[in-house]
C-alpha positions in Angstrom: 39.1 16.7 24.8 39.8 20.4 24.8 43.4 21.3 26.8 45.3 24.3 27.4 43.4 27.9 28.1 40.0 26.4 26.5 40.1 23.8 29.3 39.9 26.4 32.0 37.3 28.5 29.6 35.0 25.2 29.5 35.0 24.5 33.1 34.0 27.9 34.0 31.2 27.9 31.3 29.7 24.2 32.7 29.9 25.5 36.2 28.0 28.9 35.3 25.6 26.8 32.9 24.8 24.3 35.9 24.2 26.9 38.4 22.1 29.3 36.1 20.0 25.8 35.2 19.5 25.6 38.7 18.6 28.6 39.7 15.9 28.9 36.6 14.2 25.9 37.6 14.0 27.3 41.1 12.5 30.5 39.6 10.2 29.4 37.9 9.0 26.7 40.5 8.1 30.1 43.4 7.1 32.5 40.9 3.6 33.2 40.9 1.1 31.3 38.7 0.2 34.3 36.1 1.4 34.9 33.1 4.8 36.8 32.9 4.9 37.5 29.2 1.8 39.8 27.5 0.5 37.5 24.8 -0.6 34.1 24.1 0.8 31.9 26.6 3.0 29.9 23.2 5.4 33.1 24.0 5.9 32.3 27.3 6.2 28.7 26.6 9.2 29.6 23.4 10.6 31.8 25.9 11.2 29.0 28.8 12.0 26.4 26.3 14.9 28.9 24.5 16.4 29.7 27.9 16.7 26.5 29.5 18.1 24.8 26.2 20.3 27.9 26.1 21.9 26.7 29.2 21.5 23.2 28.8 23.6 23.6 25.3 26.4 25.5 27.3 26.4 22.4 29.9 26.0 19.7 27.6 28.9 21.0 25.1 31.4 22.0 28.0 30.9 18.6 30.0 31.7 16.0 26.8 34.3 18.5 25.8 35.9 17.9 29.2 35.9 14.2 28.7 39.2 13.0 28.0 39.1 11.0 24.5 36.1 12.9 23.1 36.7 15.5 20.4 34.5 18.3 21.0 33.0 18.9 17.6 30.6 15.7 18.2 28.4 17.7 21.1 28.5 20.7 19.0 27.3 19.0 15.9 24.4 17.4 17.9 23.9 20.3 19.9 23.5 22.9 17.0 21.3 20.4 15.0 19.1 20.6 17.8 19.2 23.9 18.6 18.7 25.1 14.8 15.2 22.2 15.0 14.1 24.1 18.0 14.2 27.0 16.5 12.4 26.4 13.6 9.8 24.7 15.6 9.4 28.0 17.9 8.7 29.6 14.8 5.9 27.3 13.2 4.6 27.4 17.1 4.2 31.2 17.2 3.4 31.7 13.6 0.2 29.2 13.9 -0.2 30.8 17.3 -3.2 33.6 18.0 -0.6 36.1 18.8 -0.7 39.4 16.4 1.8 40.7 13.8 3.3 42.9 16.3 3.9 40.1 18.7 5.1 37.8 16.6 7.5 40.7 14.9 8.8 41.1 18.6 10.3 37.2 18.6 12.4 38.1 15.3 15.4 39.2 17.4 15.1 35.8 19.6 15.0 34.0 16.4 18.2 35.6 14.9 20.0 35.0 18.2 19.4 31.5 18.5 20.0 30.5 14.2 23.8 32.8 14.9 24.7 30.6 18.0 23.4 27.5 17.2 24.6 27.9 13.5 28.1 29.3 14.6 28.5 26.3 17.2 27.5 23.2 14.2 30.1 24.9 11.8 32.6 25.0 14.1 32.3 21.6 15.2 31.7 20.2 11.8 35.4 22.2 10.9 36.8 20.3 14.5 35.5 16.4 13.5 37.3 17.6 10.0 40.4 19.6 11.5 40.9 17.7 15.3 43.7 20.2 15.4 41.9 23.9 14.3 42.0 26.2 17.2 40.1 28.3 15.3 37.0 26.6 15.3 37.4 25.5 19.1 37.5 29.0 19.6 34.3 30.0 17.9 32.6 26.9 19.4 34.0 28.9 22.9 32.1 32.2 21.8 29.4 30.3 20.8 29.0 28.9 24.2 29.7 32.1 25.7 26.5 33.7 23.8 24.3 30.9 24.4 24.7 31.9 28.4 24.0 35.3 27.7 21.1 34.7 25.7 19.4 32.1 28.5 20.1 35.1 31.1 18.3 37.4 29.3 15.5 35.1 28.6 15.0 33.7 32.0 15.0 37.5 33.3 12.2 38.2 30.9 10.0 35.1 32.1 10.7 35.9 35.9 11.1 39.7 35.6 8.9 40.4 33.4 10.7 42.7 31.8 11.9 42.4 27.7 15.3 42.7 27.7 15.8 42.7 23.7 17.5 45.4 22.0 14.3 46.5 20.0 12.5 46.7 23.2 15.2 48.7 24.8 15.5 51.3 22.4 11.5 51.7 22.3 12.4 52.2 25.6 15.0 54.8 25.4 12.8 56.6 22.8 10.0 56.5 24.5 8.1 54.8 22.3 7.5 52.1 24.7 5.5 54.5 26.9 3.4 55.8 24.4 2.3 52.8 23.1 0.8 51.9 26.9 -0.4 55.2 26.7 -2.6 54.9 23.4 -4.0 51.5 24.7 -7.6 51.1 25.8 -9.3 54.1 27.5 -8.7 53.2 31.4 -12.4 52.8 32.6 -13.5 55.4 35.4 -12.3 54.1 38.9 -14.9 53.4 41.2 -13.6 57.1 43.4 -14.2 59.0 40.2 -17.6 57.3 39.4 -19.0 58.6 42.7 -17.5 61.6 42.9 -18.8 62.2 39.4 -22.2 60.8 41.0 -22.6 62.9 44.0 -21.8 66.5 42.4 -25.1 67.2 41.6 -26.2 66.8 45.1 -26.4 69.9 47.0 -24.8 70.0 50.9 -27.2 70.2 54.1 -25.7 73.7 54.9 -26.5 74.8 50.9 -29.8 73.6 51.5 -30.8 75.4 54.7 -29.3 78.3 53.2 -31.3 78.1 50.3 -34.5 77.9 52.8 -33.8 80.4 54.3 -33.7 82.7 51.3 -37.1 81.3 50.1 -38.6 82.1 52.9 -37.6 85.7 53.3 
């Protein structure tokens, strides 16, 4: 069981992890039934799956470490083995997927996030089973925990906000390089306004035709 200052740390990370849990199931429960994410619906489905075991490690870890008697390297061992099998089954999922290079390019940085954590959080407990008494690899379980709640916010807000949150996509963003990539997609069709304005310009008015009558006929 963790004690002192990391005590305090873990019970603030279970409670946030529990309520952000919460709070994603309810948001995805009333949002509406469309896709949120452009692509194959697998990128959606990775992205759902990474943020709710995002907060579910954070809980998981936090709540055995609390357990008096329990050394806290055992949920982080089991918690980064899982994590780092997840990942690699995302990617097999979106590499045999129907998404394009570009889109499958744009889950790198979810990939690297989740490999750091998860692969931070199993060394750490492996050096805690080893060393019950190494701070130091309590404390880099701790950021580890830390990270894996950021991560599952930033997810959860791309599935609900539908908005990519990434650094990649936030300095296409700032460079506008987003913007004129929408720009230089498919031609927009003509609206259905501009099709019958474009339709009815060749007709004359009433007025420009009794006008033009009355030129004829002098």
């Amino acid at each position: 069981m963790v004690s002192g200052a990391y005590r305090e740390l873990f019970i603030a990370v279970a409670g946030a992890a529990a309520a952000l849990t919460g709070l994603l199931f309810v948001a995805l429960s009333v949002a509406p039934r469309r896709v949120l994410v452009s692509g194959p619906p697998v990128i959606q489905q990775v992205r759902a799956a990474a943020a709710l075991l995002a907060f579910v490690n954070a809980l998981a870890v936090c709540l055995f470490g609390l357990v008096p008697g329990t050394n806290v390297g055992y949920p982080a061992v089991v918690l980064g083995i899982v994590g780092i099998v997840f990942t690699a089954a995302a990617v097999r999922s979106v590499l045999a997927s129907t998404a394009t290079a570009g889109q499958q390019v744009r889950q790198l940085e979810l990939v690297i996030l989740l490999l750091l954590i998860f692969g931070a959080e199993l060394a750490g407990g492996v050096t805690v089973l080893a060393e019950p008494g190494n701070g130091g690899s309590v404390q880099t379980i701790s950021y580890a925990l830390v990270a894996s709640l950021l991560v599952g916010i930033a997810r959860a807000w791309e599935l609900v906000g539908e908005r990519d949150t990434g650094i990649v996509a936030s300095l296409m963003v700032l460079t506008g390089h987003a913007s004129r990539r929408r720009t230089a997609g498919p031609s927009p069709a003509t609206s259905p306004s501009q099709r019958s304005t474009a339709g009815s310009s060749p007709a004359t008015s009433p007025a420009a035709d009794d006008a033009e009558d009355g030129r004829t006929g002098c």
